[in-house]
N, C-alpha and C positions, 0 to 999 in steps of 0.2 A: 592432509587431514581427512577425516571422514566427515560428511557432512550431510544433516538432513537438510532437505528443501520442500516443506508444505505448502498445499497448491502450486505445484509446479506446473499443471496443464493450465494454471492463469496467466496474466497480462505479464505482473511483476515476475510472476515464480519461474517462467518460462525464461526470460530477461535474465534474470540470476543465473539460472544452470546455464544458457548460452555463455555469460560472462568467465563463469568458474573450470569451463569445460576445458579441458587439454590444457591445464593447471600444474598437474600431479595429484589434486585431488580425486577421494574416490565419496559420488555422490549417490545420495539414494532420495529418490523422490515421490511425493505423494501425492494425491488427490482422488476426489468420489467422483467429480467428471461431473457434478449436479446439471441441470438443466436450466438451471438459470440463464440459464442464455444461451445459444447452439451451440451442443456439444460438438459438434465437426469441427469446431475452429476450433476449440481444445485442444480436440484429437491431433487437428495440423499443426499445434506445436508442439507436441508429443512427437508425431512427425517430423518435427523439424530437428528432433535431441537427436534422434535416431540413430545418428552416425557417429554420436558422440561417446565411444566404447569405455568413456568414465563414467557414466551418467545412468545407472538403474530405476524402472519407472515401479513404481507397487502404488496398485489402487487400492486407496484404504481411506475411510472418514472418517475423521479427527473425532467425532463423537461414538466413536465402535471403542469404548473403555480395553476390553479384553484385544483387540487386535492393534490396539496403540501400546499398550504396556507389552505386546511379544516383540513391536517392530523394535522397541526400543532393547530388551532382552538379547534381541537377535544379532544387535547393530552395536555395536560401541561408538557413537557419533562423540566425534570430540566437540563438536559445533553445529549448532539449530539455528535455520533461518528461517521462520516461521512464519508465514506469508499466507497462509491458507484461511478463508473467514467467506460468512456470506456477507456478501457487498451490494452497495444500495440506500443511499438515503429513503426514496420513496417507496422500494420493494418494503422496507421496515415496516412502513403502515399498512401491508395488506399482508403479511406474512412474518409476525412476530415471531413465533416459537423457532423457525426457522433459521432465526437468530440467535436462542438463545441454546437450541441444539452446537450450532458450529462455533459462534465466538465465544460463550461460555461453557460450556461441558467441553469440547473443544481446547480452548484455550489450558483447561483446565486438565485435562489430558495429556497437553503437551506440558506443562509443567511438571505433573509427576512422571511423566518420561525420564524430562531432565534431572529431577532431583534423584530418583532412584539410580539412573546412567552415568549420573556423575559427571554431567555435562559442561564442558569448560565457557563457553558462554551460549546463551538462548538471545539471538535476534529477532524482535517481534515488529511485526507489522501494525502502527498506531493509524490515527486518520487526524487530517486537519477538522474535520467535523467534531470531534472532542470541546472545540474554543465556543458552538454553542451560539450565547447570546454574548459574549465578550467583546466589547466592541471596541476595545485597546490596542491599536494596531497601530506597529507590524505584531502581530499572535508570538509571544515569547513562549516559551514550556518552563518558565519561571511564574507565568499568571493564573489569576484564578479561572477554572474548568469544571466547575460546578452547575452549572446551568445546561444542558446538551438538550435539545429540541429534538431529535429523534429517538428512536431505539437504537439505533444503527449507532449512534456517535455514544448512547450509554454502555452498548456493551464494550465499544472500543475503552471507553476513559475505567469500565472496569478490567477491561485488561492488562491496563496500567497500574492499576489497584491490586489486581492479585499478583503480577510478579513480582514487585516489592515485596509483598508479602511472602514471597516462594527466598528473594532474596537479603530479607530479615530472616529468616525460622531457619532455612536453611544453607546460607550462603552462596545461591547461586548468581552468578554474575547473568545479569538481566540489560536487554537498552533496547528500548523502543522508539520507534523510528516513527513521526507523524507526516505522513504525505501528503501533500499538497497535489489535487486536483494530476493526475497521472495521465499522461497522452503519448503516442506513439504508435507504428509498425506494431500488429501482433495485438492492439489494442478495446479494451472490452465493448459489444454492439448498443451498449446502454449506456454509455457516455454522450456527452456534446460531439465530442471532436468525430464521431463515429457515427452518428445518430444529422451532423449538420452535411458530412462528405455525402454520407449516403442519398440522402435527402435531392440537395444542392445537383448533384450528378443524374437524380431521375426527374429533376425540373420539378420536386414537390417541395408544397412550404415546410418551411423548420420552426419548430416552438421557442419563442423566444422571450422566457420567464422575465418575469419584475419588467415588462416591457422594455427588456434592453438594459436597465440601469441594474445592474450587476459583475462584479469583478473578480476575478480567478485568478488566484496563482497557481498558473499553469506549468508545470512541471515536464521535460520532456523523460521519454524512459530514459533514457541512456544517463542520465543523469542520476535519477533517482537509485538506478543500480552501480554504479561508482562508487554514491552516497552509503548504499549497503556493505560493500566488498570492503571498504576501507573500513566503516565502521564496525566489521566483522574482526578487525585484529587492535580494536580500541578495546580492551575489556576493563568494566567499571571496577575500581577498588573499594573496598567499604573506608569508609573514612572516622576514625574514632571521636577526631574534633569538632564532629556534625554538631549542630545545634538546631531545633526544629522552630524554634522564635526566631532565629538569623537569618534564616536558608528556607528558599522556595519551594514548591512542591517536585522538581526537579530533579534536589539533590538528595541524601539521604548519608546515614551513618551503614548502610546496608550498598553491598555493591548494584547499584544502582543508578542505570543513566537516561535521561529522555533528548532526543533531539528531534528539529522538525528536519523536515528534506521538501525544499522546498524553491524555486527561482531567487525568490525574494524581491519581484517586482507588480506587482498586479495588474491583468491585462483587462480593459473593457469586455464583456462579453461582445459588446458591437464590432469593439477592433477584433477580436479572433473571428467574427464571421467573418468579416474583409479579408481577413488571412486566408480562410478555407475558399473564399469568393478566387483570391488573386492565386489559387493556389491551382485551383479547380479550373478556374478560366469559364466561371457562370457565375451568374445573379441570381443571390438568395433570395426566394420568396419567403418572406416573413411572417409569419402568423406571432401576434404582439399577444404574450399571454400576463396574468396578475404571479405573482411570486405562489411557489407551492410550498405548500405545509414540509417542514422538516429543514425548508432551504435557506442557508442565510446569506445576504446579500454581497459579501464580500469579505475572501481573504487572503492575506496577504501572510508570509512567514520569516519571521526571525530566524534568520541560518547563521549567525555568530556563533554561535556556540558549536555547532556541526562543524566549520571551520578551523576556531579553535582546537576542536580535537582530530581533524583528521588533514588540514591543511587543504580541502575543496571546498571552492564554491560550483554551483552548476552553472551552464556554461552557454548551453543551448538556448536560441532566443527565438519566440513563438513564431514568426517570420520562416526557422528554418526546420523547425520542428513540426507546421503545420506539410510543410513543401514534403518533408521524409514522409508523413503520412500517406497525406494522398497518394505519393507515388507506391506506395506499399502497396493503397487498397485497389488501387487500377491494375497492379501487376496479380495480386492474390482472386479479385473480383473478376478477372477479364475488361475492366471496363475503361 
């Protein structure tokens, strides 16, 4: 197949085209390279596709209207894995538009790509931040997501809003993917698992919100990219006997699918330090902070459904997936 991959010089996007590479597919990948976080690690796994002689990089942002509808002119992509967004619960509260530049005009860009391209399925990138104030757990993508505490989780839950809508009007087959708290090798400098190694390793304290009482479902990469590749040849059917009183916001009479991707076990934040501690082979110094605006104290994800359709559970358990990290970032860091 042909295949786009946006954001591909990120965490996930990078992950994917590694996965897809030396396939028989031929890829084509994008990204602006923003500076949200050091562009040099980007570039290094840009660096790292390099050798992969399926794998085309074009730098382009998703909000460039006129340079998104040529890539799509240019390309006959039979399948989008649409991965590219700014990310950040707390970046959200100092830098809105930012967001609404990339995940909506953005998103929204990639959608008429596909509808005009004739696109056989659009895989998009959702967030567990969507569930909000929801405190019904394990988080189903059957429940109500009305409530989202950030900007960050509303532009997400209307990204979910408008492909429906892309796969009502015009029958593109749409399924969104909610990730659950993402960690690994290759992994973004603004996370825990990145922000705790780093720390922990120069003997400085690490911030540790809601003084500790907080829970992640902590997702290792290699899982979360499985979760995509398999769910890459699930394509939604529209369904005539939908009924919108019977059926969640989930399903729909439009081909239309949501799944989370996620462990399905929620880990203390205390016990993941212990992990980065046993991992690192140091004692974190703790700095005990009050929860921050945007953050909600725990979550956990329902992956029955992800199951049910593609026959994976993920696999990886935070013990072994803190241990692959570190050893990434002591080979990548020198340290």
């Amino acid at each position: 197949m042909k295949l786009l991959i946006t954001g591909m010089a990120g965490f996930i996007g990078h992950a994917v085209a590694k996965r897809l590479a030396g396939k028989g597919h031929e890829i084509v990948g994008i990204d602006n390279l923003n500076d949200y976080y050091d562009v040099s690690l980007k570039q290094a796994r840009l660096d790292d596709l390099a050798d992969c002689k399926d794998v085309q990089f074009i730098r382009l942002d998703l909000a460039d209207r006129e340079g998104m509808a040529a890539l799509f002119a240019e390309h006959c992509f039979d399948r989008v894995i649409h991965l590219a967004a700014q990310a950040g619960v707390r970046y959200s509260l100092e830098n809105p538009h930012v967001y609404a530049d990339s995940n909506l005009v953005g998103h929204l860009n990639v959608l008429e790509g596909c509808r005009h391209g004739k696109v056989e399925h659009l895989v998009y990138a959702s967030s567990s931040s969507v569930y909000g104030m929801n405190e019904h757990v394990p988080f189903a993508t059957g429940g109500v997501v009305d409530h989202p505490i950030s900007l960050y989780a509303a532009t997400k839950k209307a990204n979910e809003l408008m492909a429906h809508t892309y796969s009502h009007l015009y029958g593109l087959p749409t399924t969104g993917l909610r990730f659950f708290t993402v960690y690994g090798p290759w992994g973004r400098p603004d996370m825990a698992m990145f922000k705790f190694t780093r720390a922990i390793l120069a003997g400085e304290p690490i911030q540790v919100f809601n003084h500790g009482d907080m829970q992640r479902d902590f997702t290792y990469v290699d899982d979360i990219v499985e979760g995509v590749v398999r769910v890459l040849d699930v394509i939604p059917q529209a369904d005539p006997q939908w009924q919108s009183g019977a059926s969640g916001p989930d399903t729909s009479s439009a081909p239309y699918a949501l799944y989370n991707i996620g462990h399905g076990s929620p880990v203390s934040l205390m016990a993941f330090v212990r992990a980065v501690e046993a991992a690192t082979g140091r004692e974190a110094i703790c700095d005990f902070q009050p929860i921050q605006p945007g953050d909600v104290p725990r979550t956990w994800a329902d992956t029955e459904a992800l199951f049910q359709a593609t026959g994976y559970r993920p696999e990886v358990s935070v013990e072994v997936g803190v241990r692959k990290f570190v050893e990434w970032y002591r080979g990548f860091y020198g340290v």
